[in-house]
Residue frames as a rotation matrix with the C-alpha (Angstrom) as fourth column:
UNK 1
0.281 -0.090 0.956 -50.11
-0.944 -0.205 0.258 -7.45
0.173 -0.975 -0.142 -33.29
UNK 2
0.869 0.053 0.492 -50.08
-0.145 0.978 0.151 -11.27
-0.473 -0.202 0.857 -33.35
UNK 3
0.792 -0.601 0.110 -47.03
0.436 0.429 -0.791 -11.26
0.428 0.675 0.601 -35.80
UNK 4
0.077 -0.867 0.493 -44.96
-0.405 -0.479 -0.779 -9.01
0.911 -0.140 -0.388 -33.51
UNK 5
0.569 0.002 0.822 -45.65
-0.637 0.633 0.440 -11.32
-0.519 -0.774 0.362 -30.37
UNK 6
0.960 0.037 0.279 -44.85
0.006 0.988 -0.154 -14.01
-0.281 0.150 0.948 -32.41
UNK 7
0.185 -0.947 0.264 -41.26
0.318 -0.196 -0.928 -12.28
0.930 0.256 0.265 -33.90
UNK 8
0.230 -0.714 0.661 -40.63
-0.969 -0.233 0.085 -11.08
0.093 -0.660 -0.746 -30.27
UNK 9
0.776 0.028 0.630 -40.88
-0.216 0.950 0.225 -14.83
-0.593 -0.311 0.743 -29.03
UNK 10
0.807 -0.503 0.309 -38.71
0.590 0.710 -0.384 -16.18
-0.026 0.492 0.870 -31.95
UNK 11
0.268 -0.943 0.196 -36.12
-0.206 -0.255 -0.945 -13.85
0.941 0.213 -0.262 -31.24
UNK 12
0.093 -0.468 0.879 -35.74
-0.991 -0.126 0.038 -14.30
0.093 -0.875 -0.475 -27.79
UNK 13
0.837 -0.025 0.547 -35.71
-0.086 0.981 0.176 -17.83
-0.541 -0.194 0.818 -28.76
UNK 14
0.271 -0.919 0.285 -32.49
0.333 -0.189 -0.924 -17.14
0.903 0.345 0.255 -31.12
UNK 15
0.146 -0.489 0.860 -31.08
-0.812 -0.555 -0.178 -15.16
0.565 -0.673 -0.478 -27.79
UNK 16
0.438 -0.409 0.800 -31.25
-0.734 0.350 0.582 -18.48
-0.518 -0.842 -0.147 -25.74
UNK 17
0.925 -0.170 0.341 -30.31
0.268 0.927 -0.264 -20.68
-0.271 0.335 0.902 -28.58
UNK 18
0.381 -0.878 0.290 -26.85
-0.042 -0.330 -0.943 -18.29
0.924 0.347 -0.163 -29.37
UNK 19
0.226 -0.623 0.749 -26.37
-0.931 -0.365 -0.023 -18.18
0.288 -0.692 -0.662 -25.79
UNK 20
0.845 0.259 0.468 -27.35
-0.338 0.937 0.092 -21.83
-0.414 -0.236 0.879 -25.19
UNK 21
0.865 -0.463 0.192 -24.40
0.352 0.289 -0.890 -22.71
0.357 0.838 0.413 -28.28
UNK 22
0.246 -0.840 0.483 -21.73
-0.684 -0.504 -0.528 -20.33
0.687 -0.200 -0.699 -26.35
UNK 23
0.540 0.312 0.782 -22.20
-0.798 0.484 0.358 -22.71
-0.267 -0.818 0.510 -23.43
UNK 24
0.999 0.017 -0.034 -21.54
-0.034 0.777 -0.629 -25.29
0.016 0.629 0.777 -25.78
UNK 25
0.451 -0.869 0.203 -18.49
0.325 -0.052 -0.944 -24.39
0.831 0.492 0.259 -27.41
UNK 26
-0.073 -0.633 0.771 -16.98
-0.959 -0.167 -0.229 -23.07
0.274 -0.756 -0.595 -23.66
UNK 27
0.695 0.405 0.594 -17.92
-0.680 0.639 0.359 -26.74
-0.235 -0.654 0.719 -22.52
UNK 28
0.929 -0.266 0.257 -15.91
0.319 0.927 -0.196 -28.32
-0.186 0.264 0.946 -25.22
UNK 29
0.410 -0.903 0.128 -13.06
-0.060 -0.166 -0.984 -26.28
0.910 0.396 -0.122 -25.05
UNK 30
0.168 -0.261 0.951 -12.77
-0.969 0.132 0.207 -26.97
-0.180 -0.956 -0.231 -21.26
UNK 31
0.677 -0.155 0.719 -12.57
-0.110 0.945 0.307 -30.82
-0.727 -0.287 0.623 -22.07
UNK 32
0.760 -0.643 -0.092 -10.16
0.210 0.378 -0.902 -30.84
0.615 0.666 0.423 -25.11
UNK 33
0.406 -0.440 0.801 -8.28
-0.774 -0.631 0.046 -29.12
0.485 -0.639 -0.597 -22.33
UNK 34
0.401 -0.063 0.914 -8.87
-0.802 0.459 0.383 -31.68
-0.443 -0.886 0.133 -19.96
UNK 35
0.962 -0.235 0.136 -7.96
0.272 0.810 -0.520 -34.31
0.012 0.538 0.843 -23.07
UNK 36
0.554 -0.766 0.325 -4.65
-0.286 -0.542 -0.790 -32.45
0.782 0.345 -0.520 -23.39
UNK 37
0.474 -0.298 0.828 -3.58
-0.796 -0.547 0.259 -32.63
0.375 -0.783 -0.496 -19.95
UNK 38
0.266 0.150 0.952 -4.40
-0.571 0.820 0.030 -36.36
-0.776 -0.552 0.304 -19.75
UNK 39
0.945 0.005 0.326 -2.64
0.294 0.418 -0.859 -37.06
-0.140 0.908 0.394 -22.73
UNK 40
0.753 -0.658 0.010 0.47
-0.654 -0.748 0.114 -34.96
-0.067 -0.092 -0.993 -22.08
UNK 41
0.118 -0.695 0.710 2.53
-0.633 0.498 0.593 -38.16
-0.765 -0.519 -0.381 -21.08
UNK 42
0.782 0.355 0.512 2.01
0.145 0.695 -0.704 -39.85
-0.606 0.625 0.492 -24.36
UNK 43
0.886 -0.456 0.087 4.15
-0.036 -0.254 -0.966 -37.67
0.463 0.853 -0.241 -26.28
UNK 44
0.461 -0.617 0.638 6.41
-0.869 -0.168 0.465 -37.56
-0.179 -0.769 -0.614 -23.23
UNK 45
0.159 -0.168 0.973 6.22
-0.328 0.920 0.212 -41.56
-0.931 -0.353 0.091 -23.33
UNK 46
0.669 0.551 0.499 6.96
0.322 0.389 -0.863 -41.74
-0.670 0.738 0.083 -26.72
UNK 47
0.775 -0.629 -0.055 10.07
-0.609 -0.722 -0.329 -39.07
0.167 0.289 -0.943 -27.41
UNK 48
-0.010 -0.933 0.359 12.60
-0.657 0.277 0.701 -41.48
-0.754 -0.229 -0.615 -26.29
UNK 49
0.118 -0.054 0.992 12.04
0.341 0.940 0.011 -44.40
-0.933 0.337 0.129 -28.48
UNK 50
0.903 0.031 0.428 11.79
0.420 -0.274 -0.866 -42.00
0.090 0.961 -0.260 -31.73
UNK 51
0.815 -0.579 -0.036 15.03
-0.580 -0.811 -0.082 -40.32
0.018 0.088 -0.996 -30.47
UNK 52
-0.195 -0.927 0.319 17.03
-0.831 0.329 0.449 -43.37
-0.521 -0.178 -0.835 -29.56
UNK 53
0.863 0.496 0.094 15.51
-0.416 0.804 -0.426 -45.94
-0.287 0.329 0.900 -32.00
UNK 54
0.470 -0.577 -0.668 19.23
-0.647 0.289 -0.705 -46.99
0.600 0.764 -0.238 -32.84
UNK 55
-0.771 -0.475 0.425 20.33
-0.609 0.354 -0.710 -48.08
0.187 -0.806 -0.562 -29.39
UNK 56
0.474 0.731 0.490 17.07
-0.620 0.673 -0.404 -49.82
-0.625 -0.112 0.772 -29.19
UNK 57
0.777 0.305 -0.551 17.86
-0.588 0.665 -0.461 -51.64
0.226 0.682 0.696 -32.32
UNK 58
-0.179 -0.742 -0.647 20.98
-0.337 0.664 -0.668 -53.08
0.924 0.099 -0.369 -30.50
UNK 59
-0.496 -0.012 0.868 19.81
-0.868 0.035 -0.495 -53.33
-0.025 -0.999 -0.028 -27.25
UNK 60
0.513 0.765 -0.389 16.48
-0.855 0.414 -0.313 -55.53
-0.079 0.493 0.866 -28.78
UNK 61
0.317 -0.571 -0.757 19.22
-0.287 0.704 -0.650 -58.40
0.904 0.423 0.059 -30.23
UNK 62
-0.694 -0.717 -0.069 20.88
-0.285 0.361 -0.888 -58.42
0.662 -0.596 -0.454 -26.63
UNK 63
-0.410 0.300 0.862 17.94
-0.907 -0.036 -0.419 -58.84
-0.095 -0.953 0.287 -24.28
UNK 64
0.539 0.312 -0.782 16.84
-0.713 0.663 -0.227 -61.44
0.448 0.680 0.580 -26.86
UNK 65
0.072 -0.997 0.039 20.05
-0.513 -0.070 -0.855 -62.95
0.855 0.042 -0.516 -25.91
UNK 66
-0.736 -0.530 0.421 20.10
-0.535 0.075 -0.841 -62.87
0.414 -0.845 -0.339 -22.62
UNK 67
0.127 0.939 0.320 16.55
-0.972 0.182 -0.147 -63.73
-0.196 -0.292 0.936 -22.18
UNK 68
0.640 0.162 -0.751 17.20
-0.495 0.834 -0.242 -67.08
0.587 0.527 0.614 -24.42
UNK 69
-0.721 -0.621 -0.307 20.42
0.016 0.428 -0.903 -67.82
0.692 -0.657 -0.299 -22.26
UNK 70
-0.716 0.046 0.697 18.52
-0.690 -0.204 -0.695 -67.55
0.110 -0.978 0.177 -19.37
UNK 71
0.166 0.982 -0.095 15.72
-0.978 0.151 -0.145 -69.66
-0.128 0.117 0.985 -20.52
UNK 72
0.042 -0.430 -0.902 18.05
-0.026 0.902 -0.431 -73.11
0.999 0.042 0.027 -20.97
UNK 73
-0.528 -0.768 0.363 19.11
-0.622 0.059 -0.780 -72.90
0.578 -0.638 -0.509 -17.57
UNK 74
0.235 0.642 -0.729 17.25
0.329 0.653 0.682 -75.63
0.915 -0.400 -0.058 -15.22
UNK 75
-0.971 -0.164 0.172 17.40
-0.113 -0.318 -0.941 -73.02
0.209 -0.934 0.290 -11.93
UNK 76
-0.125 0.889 -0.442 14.41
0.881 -0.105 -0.461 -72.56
-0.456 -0.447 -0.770 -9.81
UNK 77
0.434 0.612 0.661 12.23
0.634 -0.729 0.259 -69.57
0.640 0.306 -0.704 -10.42
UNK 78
0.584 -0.472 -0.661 14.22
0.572 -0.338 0.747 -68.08
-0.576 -0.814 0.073 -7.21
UNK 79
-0.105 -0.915 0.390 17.50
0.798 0.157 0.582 -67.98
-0.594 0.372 0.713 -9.07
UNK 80
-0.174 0.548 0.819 15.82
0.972 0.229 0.053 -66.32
-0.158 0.805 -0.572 -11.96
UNK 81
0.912 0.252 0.324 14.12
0.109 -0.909 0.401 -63.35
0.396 -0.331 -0.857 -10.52
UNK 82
0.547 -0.677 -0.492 17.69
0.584 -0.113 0.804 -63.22
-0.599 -0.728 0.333 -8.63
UNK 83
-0.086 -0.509 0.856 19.24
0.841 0.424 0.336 -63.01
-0.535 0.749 0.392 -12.18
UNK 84
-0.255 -0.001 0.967 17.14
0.747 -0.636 0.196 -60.20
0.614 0.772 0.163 -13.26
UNK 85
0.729 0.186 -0.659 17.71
0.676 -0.349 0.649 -58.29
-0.109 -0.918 -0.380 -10.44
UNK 86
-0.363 -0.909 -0.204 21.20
0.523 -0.380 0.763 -58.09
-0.771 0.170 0.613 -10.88
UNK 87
-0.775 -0.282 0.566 20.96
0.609 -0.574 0.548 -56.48
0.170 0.769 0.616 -14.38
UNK 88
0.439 0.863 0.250 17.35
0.834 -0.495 0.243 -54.60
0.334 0.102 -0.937 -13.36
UNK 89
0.624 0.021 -0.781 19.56
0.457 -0.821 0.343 -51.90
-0.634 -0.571 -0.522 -11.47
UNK 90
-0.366 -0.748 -0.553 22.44
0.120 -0.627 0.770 -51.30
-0.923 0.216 0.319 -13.90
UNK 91
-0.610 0.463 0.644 19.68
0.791 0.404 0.459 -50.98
-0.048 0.789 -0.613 -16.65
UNK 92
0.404 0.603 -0.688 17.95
0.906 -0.368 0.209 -48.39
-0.128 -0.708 -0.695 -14.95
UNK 93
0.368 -0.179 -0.912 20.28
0.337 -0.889 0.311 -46.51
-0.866 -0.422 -0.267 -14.28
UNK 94
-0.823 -0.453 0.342 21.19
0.446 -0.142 0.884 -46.53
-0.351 0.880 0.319 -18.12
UNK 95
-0.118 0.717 0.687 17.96
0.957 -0.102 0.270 -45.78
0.264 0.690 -0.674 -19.10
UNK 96
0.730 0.366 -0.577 17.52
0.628 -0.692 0.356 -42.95
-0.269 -0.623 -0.735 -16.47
UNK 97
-0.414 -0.898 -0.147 21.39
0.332 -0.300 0.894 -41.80
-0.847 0.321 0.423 -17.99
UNK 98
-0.872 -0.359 0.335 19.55
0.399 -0.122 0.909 -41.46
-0.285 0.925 0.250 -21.47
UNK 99
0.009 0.927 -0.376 16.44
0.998 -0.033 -0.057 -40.37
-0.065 -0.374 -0.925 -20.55
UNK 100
0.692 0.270 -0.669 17.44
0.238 -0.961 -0.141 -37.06
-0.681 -0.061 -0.729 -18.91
UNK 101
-0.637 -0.615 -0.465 19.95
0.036 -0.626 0.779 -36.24
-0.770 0.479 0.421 -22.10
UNK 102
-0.874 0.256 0.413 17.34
0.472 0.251 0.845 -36.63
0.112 0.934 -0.340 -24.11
UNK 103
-0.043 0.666 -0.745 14.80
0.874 -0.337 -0.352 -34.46
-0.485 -0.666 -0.567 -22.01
UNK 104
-0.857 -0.515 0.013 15.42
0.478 -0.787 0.391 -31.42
-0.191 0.342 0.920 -24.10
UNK 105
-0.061 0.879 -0.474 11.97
0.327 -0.431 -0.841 -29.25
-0.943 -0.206 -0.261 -24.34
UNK 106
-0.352 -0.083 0.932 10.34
0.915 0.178 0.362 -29.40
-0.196 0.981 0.014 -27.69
UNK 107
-0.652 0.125 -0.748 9.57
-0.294 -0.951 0.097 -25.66
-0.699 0.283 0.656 -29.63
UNK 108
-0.407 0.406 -0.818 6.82
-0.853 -0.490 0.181 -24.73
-0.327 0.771 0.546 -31.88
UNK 109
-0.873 0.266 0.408 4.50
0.144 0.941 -0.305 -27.51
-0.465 -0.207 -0.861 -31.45
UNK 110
-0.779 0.503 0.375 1.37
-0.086 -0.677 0.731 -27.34
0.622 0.537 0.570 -33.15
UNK 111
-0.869 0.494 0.027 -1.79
-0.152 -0.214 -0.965 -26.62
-0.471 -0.843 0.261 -31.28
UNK 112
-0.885 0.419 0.204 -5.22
0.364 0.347 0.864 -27.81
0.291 0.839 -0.460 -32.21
């Protein structure tokens, strides 16, 4: 009698410790979720440089450039920010040009 009390008890302790463990394992597949989601923009933020790493490597040499010219000059700080104004919009709109041709939705990602 005392040993079948004692085996009901220790199964219904296995019943809350398998159910306890489902909990679990729904808990952490709701946050790898949530890690995914918030992480999405990495690979996003990260596709362009691996796709255009050649135009980088010439762009890189010119901003160098332009940056070093700009850095002799004895303007105010005014001037300056004027300076990279001017080229901040037709830069833009290059990047934003190579951006969306390069937008192309990746296939057969893997999935962890």
């Amino acid at each position: 009698m005392f040993r079948r009390k004692e085996l009901e008890r220790l199964a219904l302790e296995k019943q809350a410790l398998v159910a306890e463990s489902g909990l679990h394992r729904l808990e952490i597949q709701i946050e790898l979720q949530n890690l995914r989601a918030a992480t999405a923009w990495v690979s996003e933020a990260t596709r362009w440089p691996r796709t255009h790493g050649s135009l980088l490597m010439v762009l890189a040499p010119l901003a160098g450039f332009l940056m070093a010219r700009a850095s002799k000059r004895s303007d105010s700080w005014f001037n300056r920010i004027a300076a990279a104004a001017k080229w901040a919009g037709p830069l833009y709109t290059l990047w934003k040009s190579l951006s969306a041709s390069g937008s192309k939705p990746e296939t057969g990602e893997p999935t962890a």
